[in-house]
GUGUBA-430351 format. One record per residue: residue number from 1; residue in one letter; y, x, z of N, C-alpha, C in turn. Coordinates in steps of 0.001 Angstrom, whole numbers. Each point is the difference from the previous one (the first is absolute). Layout:
residues N
+-----+------+---------+---------+---------+---------+---------+---------+---------+---------+---------+
: pos : code :     n_Y :     n_X :     n_Z :    ca_Y :    ca_X :    ca_Z :     c_Y :     c_X :     c_Z :
+-----+------+---------+---------+---------+---------+---------+---------+---------+---------+---------+
: NUM :    a :       Y :       X :       Z :       Y :       X :       Z :       Y :       X :       Z :
...
+-----+------+---------+---------+---------+---------+---------+---------+---------+---------+---------+
end
This chain:
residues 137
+-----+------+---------+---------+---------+---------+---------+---------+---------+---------+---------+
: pos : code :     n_Y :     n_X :     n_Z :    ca_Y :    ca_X :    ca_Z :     c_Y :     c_X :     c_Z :
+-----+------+---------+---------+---------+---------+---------+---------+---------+---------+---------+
:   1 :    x :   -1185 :     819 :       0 :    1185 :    -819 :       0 :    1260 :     871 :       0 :
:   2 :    x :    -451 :    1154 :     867 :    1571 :     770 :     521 :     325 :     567 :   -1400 :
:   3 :    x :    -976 :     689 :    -346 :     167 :     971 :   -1919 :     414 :   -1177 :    -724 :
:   4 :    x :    -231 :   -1162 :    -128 :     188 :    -692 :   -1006 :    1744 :    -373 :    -213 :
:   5 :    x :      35 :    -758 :    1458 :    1780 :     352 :     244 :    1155 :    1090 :    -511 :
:   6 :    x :    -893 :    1100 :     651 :     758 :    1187 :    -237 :    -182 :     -83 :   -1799 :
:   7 :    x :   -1261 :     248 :    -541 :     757 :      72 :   -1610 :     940 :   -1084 :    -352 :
:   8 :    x :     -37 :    -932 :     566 :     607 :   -1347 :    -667 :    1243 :     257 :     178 :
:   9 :    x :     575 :     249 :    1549 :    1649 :     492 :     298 :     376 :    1178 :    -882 :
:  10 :    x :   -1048 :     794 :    -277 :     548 :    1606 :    -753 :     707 :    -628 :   -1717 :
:  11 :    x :   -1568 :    -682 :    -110 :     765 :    -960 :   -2024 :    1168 :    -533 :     298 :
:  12 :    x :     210 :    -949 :     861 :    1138 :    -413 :     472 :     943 :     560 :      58 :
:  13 :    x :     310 :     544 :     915 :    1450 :    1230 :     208 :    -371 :     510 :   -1470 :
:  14 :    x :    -282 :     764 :     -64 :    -233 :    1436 :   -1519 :     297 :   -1163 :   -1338 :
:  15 :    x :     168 :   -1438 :     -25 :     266 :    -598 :   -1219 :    1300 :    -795 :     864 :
:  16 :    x :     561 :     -18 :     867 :    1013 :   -1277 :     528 :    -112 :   -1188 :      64 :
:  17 :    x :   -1248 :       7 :       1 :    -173 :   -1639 :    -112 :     445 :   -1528 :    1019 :
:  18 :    x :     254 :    1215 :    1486 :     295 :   -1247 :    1057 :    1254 :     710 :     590 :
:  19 :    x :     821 :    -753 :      50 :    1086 :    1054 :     972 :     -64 :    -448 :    1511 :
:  20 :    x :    -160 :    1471 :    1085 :     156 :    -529 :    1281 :     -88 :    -969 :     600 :
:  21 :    x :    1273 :    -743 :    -415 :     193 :   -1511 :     492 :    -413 :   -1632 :    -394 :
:  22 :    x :    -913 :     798 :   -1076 :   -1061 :   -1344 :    -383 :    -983 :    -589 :    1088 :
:  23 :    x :    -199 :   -1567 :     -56 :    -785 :    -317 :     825 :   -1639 :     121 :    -459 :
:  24 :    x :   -1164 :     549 :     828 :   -1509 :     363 :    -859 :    -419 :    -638 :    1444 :
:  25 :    x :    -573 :    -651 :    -744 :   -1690 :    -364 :    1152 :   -1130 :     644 :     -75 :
:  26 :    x :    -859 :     -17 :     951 :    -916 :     954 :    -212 :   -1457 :   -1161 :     480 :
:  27 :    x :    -943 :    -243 :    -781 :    -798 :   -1084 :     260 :   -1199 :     172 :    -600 :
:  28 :    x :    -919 :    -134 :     889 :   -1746 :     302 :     -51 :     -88 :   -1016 :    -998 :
:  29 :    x :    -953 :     459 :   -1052 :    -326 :    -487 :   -1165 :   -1242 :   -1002 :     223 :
:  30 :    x :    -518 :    -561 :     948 :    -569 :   -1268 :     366 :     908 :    -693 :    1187 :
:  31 :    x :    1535 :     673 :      16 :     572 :   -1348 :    1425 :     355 :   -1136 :   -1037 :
:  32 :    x :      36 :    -834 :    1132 :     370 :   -1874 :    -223 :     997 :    -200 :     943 :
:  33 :    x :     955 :    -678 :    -356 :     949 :    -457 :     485 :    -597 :   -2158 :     560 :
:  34 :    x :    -105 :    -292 :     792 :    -873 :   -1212 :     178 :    1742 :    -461 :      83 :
:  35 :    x :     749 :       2 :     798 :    1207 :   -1188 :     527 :    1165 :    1346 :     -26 :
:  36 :    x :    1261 :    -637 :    -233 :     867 :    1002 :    -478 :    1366 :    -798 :     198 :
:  37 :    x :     820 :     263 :    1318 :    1272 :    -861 :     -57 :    1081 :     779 :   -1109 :
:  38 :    x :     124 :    -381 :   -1104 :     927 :     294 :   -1372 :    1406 :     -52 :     361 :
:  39 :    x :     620 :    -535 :     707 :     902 :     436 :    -221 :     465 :     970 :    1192 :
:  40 :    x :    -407 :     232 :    1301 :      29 :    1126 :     687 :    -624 :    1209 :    -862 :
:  41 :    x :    -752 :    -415 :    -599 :    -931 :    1405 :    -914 :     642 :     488 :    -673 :
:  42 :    x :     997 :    -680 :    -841 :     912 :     549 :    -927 :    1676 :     365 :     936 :
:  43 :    x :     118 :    -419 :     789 :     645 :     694 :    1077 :     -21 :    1722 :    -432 :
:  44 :    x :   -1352 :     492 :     465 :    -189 :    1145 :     510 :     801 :     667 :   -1670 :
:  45 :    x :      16 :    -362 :   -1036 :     -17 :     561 :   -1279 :    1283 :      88 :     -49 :
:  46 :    x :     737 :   -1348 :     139 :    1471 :     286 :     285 :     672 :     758 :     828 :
:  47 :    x :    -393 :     307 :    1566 :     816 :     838 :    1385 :   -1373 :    1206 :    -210 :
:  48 :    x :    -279 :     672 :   -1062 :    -793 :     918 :     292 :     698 :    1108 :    1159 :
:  49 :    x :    -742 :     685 :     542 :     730 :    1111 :    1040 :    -472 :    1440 :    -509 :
:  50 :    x :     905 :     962 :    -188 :    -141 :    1038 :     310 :    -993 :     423 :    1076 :
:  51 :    x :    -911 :     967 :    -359 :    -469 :     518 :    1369 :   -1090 :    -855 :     833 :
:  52 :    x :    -747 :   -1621 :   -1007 :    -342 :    -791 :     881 :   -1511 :    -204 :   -1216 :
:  53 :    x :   -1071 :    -475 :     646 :    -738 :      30 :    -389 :    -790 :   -1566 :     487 :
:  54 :    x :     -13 :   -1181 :    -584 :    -478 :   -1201 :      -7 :   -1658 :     209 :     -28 :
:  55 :    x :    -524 :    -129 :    1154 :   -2038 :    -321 :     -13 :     -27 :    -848 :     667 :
:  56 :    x :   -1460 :    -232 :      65 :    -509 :   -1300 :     688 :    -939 :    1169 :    1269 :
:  57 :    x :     391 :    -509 :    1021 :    -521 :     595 :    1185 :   -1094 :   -1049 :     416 :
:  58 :    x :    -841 :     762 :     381 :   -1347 :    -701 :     689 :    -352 :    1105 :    1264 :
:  59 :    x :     875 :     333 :     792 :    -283 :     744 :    1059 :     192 :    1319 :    -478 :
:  60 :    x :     365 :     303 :    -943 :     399 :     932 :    -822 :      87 :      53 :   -1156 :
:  61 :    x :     704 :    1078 :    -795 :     727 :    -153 :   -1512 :   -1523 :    -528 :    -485 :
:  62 :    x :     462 :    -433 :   -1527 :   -1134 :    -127 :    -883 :     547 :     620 :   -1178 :
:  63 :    x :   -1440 :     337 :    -639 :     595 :     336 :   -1623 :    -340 :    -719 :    -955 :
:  64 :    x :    -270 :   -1322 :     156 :    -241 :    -446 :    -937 :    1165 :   -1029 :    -429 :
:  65 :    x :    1143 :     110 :     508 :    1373 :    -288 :    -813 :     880 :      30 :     777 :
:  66 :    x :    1317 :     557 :    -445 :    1328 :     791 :     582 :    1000 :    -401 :   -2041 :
:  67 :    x :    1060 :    -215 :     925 :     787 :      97 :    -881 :    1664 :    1235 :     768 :
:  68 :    x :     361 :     574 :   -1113 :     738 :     826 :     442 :    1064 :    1003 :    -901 :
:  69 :    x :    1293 :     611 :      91 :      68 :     410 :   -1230 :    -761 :    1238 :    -374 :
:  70 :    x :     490 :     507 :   -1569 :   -1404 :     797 :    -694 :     727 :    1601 :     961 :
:  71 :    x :     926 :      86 :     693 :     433 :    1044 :    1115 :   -1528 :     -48 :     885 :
:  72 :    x :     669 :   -1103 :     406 :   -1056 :      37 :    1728 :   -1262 :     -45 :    -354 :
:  73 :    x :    -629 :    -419 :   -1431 :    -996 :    -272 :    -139 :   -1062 :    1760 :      33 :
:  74 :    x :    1186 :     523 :    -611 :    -352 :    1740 :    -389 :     156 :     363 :    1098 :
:  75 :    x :     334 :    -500 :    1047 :     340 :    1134 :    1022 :   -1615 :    -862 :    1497 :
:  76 :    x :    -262 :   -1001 :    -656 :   -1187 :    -332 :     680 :   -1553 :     226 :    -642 :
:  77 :    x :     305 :    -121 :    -842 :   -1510 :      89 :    -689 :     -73 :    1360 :    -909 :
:  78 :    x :    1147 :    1026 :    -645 :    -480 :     653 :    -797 :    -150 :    1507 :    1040 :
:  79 :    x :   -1046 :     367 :    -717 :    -554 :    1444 :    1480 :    -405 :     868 :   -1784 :
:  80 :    x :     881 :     977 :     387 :     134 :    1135 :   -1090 :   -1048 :    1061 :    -630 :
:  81 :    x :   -1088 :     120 :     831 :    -606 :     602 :    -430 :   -1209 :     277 :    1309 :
:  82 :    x :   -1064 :     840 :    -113 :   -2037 :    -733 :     606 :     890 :     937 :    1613 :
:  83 :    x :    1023 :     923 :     -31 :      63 :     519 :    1152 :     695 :   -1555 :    1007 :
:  84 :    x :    1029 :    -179 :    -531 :    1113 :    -595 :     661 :    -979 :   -1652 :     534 :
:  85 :    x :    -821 :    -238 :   -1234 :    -889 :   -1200 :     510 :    -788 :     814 :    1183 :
:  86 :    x :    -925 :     618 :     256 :    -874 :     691 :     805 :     573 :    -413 :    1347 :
:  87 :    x :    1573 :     434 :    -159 :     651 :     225 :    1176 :     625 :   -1329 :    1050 :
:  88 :    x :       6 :   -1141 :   -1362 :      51 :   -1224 :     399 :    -786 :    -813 :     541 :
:  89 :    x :   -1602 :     472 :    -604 :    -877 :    -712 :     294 :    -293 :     206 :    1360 :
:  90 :    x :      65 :    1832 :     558 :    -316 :     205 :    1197 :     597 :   -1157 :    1206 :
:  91 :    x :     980 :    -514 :    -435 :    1018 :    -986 :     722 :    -364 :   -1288 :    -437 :
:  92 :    x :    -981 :    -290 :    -378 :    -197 :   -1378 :    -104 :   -1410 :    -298 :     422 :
:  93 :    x :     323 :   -1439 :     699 :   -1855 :    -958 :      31 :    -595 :    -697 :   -1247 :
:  94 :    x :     818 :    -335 :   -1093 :     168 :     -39 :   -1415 :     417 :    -518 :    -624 :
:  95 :    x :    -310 :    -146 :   -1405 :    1072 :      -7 :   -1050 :    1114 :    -632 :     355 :
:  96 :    x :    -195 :   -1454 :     644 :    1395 :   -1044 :     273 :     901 :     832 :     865 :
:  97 :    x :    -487 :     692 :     660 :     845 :     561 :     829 :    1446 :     999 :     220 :
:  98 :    x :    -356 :     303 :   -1987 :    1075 :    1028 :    -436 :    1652 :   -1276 :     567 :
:  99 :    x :    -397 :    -771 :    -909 :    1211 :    -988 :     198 :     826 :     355 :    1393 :
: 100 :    x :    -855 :       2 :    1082 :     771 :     116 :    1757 :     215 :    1580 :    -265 :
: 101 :    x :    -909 :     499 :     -28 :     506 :    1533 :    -158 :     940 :     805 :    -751 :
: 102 :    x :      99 :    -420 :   -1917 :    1088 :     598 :      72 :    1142 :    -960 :      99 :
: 103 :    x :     518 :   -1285 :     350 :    1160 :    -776 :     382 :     403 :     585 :    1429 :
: 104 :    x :    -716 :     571 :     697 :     603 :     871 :    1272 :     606 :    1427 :    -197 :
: 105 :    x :   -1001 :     540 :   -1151 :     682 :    1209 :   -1013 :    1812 :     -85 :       8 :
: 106 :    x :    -224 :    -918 :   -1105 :    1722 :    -310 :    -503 :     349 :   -1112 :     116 :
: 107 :    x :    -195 :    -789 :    1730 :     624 :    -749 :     390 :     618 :   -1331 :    -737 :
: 108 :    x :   -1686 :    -121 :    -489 :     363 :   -1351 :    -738 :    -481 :   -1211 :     930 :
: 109 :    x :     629 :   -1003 :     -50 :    -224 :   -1407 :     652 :    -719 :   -1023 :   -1180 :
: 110 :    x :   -1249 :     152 :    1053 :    -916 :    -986 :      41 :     402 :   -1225 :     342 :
: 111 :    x :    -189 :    -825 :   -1693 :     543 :   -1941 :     686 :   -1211 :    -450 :    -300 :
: 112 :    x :    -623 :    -938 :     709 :   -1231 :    -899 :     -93 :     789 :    -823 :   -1093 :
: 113 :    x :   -1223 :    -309 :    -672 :     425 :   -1318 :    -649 :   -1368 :   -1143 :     500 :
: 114 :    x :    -718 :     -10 :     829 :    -748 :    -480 :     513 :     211 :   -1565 :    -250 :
: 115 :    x :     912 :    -621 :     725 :     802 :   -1559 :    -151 :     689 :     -84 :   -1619 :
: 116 :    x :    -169 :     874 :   -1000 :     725 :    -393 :   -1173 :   -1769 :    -171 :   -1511 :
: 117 :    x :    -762 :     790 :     595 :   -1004 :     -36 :    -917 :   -1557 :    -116 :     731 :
: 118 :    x :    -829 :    -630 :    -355 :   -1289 :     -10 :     325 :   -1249 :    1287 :    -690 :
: 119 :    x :     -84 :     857 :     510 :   -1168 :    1098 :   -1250 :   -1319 :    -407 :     489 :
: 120 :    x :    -453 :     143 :   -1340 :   -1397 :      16 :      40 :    -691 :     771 :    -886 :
: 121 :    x :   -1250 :     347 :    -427 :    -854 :    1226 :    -658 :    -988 :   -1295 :    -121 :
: 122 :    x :     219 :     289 :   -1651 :   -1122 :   -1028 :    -949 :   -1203 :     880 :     -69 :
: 123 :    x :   -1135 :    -404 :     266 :   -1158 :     833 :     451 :   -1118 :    -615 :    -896 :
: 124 :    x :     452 :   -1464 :    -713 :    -882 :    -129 :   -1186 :     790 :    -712 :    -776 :
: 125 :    x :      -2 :    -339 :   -1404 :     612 :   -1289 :   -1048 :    -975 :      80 :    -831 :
: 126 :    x :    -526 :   -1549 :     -40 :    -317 :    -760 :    -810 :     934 :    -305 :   -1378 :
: 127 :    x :     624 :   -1080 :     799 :    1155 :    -332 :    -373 :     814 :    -174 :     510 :
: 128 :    x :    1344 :   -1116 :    -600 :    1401 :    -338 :     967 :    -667 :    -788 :    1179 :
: 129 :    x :   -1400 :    -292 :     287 :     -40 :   -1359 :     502 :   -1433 :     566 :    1070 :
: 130 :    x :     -25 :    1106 :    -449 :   -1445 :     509 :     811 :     543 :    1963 :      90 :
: 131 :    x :     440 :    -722 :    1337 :     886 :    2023 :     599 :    -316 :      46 :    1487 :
: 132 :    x :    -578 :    1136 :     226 :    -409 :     483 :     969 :    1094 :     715 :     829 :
: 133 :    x :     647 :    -123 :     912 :     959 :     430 :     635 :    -413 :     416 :    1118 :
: 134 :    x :     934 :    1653 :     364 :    -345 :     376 :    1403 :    1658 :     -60 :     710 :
: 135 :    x :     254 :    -983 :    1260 :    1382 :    -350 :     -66 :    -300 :     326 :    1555 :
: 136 :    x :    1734 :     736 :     230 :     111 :    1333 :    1273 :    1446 :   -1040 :    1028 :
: 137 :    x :    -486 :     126 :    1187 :    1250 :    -493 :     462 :     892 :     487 :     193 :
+-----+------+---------+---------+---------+---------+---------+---------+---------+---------+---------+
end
C-alpha cells in the first residue's frame, strides 16, 4: 500500500497534477458508504482546513477513508523511501495507525466524521440487492 502511494504522489508532483491545496480522499477500494448526512458532508469540501485531516474514528484513526488536502494528505501517508517506512513501522501497532502517528508528527487535527457518514467494507456483491456488509460503530 505504502510503495503504491509513494509512486502515485512522485507521478503526481513530477507531472503537477494536484496542487497542495486540492481536496483528495483517500478510500479502500471495497468501502461503502451505507447513510451519509449530504449536506454536512459537503460542508467539509467547502470549510476545508489547513493542517486537518477528516476520518472516521472507531477508537482509533481508520484508513479506510479520510478526506484531506493533497498537502496533508503527503505529509500523512507518503513515507519516502524502505528506510524512513522501517522507521515508522517500528512505531506502529498497524497500518491504521500511521494516521495518529504521523498527525502528531505535523500536528495535524484529527476531526471524526463519525455523526456525518456511516462506513462499511462490502465483503461480498452479488448484486445492488444482495451485499454483504461488514458495518463498524
Amino acid at each position: 500500500m505504502f510503495y503504491g502511494i509513494r509512486k502515485m504522489v512522485e507521478y503526481i508532483d513530477k507531472n503537477s497534477l494536484i496542487h497542495e491545496n486540492d481536496i483528495v480522499l483517500r478510500i479502500r477500494t471495497d468501502f461503502y458508504i451505507e447513510d451519509c448526512d449530504v449536506k454536512t458532508f459537503n460542508n467539509i469540501f467547502v470549510n476545508m482546513e489547513d493542517d486537518a485531516i477528516f476520518n472516521r474514528l472507531r477508537g482509533h484513526t481508520c484508513d479506510w477513508f479520510s478526506i484531506s488536502t493533497y498537502k496533508t494528505f503527503k505529509k500523512i501517508w507518503y513515507i519516502r523511501d524502505d528506510i524512513q517506512y522501517n522507521d515508522i513501522i517500528d512505531n506502529l501497532f498497524n497500518a491504521e495507525s500511521i494516521v495518529s502517528y504521523r498527525s502528531k508528527i505535523y500536528n495535524i487535527n484529527i476531526i471524526d466524521i463519525r455523526n456525518i457518514i456511516t462506513l462499511c467494507i462490502c465483503r461480498e456483491f452479488a448484486d445492488e440487492n444482495n451485499i454483504k456488509l461488514q458495518k463498524f460503530q
